[in-house]
N, C-alpha and C positions, 0 to 999 in steps of 0.2 A: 302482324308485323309487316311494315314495308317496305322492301329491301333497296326501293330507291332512294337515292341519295337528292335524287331534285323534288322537291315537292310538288310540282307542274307536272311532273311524270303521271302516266297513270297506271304504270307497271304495278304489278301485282297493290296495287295501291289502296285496297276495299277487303281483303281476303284476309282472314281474320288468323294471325299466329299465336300458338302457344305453346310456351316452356313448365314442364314437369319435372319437379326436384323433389328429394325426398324429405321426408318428416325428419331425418335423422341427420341433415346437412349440417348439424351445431353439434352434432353430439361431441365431437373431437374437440372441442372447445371447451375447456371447463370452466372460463368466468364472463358471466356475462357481460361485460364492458366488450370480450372479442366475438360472443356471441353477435353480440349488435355489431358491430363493426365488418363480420361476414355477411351478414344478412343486407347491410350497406351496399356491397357491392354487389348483389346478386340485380338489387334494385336499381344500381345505376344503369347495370346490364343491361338489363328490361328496358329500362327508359333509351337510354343509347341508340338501342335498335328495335325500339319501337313494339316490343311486345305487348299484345292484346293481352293476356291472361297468362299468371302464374300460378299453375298449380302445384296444392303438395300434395304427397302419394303417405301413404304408408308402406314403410321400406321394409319392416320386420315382426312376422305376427307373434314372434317369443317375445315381443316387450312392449310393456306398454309407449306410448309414442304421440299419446295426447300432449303432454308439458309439453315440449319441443316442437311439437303441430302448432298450438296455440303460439306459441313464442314468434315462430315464423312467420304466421298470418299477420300476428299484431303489427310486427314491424315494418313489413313491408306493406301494408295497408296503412300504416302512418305515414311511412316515409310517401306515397303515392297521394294521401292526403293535403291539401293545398293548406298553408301553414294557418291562412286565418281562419281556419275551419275545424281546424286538431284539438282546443276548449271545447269545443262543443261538441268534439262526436266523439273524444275518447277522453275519459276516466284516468287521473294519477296512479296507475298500477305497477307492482315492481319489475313487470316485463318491460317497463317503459323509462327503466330509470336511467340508464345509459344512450337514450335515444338522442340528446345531443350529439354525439360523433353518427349519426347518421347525416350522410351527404345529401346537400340539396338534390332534385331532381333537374328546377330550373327546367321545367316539361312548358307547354304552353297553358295548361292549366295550372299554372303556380303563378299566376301575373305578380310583378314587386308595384304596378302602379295598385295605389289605396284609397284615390279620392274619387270623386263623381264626376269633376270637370276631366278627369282621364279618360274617361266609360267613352264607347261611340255606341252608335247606333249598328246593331249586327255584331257586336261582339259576342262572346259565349263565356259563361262563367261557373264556376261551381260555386251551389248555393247552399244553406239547410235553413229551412223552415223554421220560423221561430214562433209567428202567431197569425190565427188566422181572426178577420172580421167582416163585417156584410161585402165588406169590398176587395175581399180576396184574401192572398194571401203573400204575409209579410218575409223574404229571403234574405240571410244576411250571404250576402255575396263579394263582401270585403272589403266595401267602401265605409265613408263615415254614415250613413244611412241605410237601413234595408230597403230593397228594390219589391215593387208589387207584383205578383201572380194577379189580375182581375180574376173577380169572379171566378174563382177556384178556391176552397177550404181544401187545408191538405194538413197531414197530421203532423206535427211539431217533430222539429228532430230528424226529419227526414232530408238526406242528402238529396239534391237536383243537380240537374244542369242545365242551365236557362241559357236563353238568348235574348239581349238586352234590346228592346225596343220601342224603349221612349228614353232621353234623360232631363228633357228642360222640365222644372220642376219636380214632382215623380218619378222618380227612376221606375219605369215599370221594365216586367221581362214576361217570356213566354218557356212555359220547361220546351226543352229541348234532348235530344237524343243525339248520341255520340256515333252515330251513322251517319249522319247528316254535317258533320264536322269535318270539315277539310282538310284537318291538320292532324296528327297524333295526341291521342288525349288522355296517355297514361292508360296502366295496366288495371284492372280486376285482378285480384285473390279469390281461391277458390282453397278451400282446404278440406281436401278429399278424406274420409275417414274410413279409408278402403285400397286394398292393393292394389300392386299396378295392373296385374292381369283383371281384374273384373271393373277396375277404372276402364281401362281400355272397351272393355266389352259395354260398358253401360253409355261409354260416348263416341259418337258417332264421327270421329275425323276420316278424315279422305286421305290423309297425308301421312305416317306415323314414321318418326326417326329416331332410333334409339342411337348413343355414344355409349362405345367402349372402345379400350384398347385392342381388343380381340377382333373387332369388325373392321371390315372391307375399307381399305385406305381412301379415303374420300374424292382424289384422284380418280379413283379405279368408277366411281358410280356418280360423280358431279352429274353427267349429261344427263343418266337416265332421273336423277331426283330433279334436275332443273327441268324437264319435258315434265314431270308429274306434279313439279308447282304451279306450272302453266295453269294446268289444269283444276289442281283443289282448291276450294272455298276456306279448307280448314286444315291445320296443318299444328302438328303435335311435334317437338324437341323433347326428346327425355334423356333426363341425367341420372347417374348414379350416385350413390352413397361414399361417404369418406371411407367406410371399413370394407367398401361390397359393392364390385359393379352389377352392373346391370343383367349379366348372367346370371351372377350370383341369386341377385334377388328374385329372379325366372324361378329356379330351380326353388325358391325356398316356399313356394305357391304350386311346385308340381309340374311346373308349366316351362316349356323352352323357347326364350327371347323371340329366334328365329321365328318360330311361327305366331309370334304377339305382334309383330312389326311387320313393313313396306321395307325396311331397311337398318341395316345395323353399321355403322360407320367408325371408322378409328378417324377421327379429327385431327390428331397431333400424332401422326407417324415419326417414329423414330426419337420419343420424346427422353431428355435429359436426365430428365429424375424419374426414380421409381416409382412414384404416384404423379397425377393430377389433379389438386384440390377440386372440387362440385366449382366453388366460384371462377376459376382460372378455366375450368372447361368450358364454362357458358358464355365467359369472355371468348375465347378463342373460337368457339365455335359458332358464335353468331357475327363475327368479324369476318370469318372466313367466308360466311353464308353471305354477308350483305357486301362482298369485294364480286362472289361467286356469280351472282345472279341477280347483281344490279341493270344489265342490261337487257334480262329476260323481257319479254313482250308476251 
């Protein structure tokens, strides 16, 4: 994530952020039309404020949490999907049937231009592989023609991202890596089949913040987490469940929050209503973060 607002900045501008939600962020939903429509917004989130990677946890080892794991990955790995590219890399399945009322992203990797005389030279695009021949290999990357890989065979079906560098005649391109993109280039799904405490333990961040309403008023610890973004490469948001915060689900692994994290934050002190839906916290808390430490260096 990068919390600056000007793109020419270079504040925390390369440092790669991520948000962890649980498997069970639908369950309070029973029909999927609002299924899809929460997961909608989790993914505008993301996009909004520039999250590297969403992860999902398994929130509860008394139930199974597969359906509703897959459910979430799907969608939000579609909605992240650049639209002329969702034929070819996902399948008409019923987790996808309400996927209309998911919100555009309108990220820089969703270009609406569709022809070749649009394309420049150094643009960046997302591709999938459709066929390869002695002369490489053929990317549909959105236009009315696919763009050449030379001299590279690569397996069909496989998403890229290139950078376009030829167009008179030939559209040719070169893959490309998302390090090297200047701009934000949309999130990764990662759907963890494992809880939060041994998620934690198997990945390495530097940075780890857990929300609840029981933690330290975000006032109270701003400076000390903005000196330790300074600092980290890598940097973990974790959310709770509709029925069970983030204590909760410590305790249900054995294990207490407190010593899982860097820090445990209440985001919305003194809040109105008895609950905070997962989606309205991630809203609120990654607003607060990118007003908080827009001007870190």
């Amino acid at each position: 994530m990068n919390y600056v607002i000007n793109r020419e900045s270079h504040v925390l501008q390369k440092k790669k952020f991520s948000i962890a939600i649980p498997a069970s962020v639908v369950s309070d939903t029973p029909h999927l039309r609002e299924k899809t429509a929460k997961v909608g917004l989790i993914g505008r989130a993301a996009a909004i404020f520039r999250i590297d990677e969403i992860i999902i946890y398994m929130d509860n080892p008394n139930v199974k949490q597969t359906a509703d794991m897959n459910l979430v990955a799907t969608l939000l790995a579609y909605m992240e999907t650049p639209q002329y590219l969702r034929k070819r890399l996902f399948k008409l399945t019923p987790q996808l049937k309400y996927a209309g009322v998911l919100p555009p992203l309108r990220t820089s990797h969703h270009p609406l231009k569709r022809r070749i005389k649009d394309l420049k030279v150094g643009e960046y695009r997302e591709g999938v592989t459709v066929s390869s021949d002695k002369y490489g290999t053929r990317v549909d990357i959105g236009v009315e023609k696919t763009a050449l890989i030379p001299n590279r065979q690569i397996v069909k079906n496989k998403r890229l991202t290139v950078k376009i560098t030829r167009i008179d005649g030939q559209v040719e391109a070169a893959i490309a890596s998302r390090e090297e993109i200047p701009h934000y280039w949309g999130y990764n799904v990662a759907a963890e089949r494992k809880m939060l405490g041994r998620l934690l333990k198997e990945k390495a961040f530097e940075l780890t913040i857990a929300t609840s309403k029981y933690g330290v008023p975000f006032s109270d610890v701003a400076e000390n987490i903005g000196r330790r973004l300074e600092k980290a490469e890598n940097t973990l948001l974790i959310f709770g469940a509709p029925t069970q915060g983030l204590y909760e689900i410590a305790r249900l692994e054995g294990l207490a929050l407190d010593d899982m994290v860097d820090f445990v934050v209440n985001m919305i002190p003194m809040q109105g209503t008895e609950t905070v839906r997962t989606e309205e916290a991630i809203m609120a808390t990654l607003a607060i973060f990118n007003i908080a430490f827009a001007s870190k260096v």
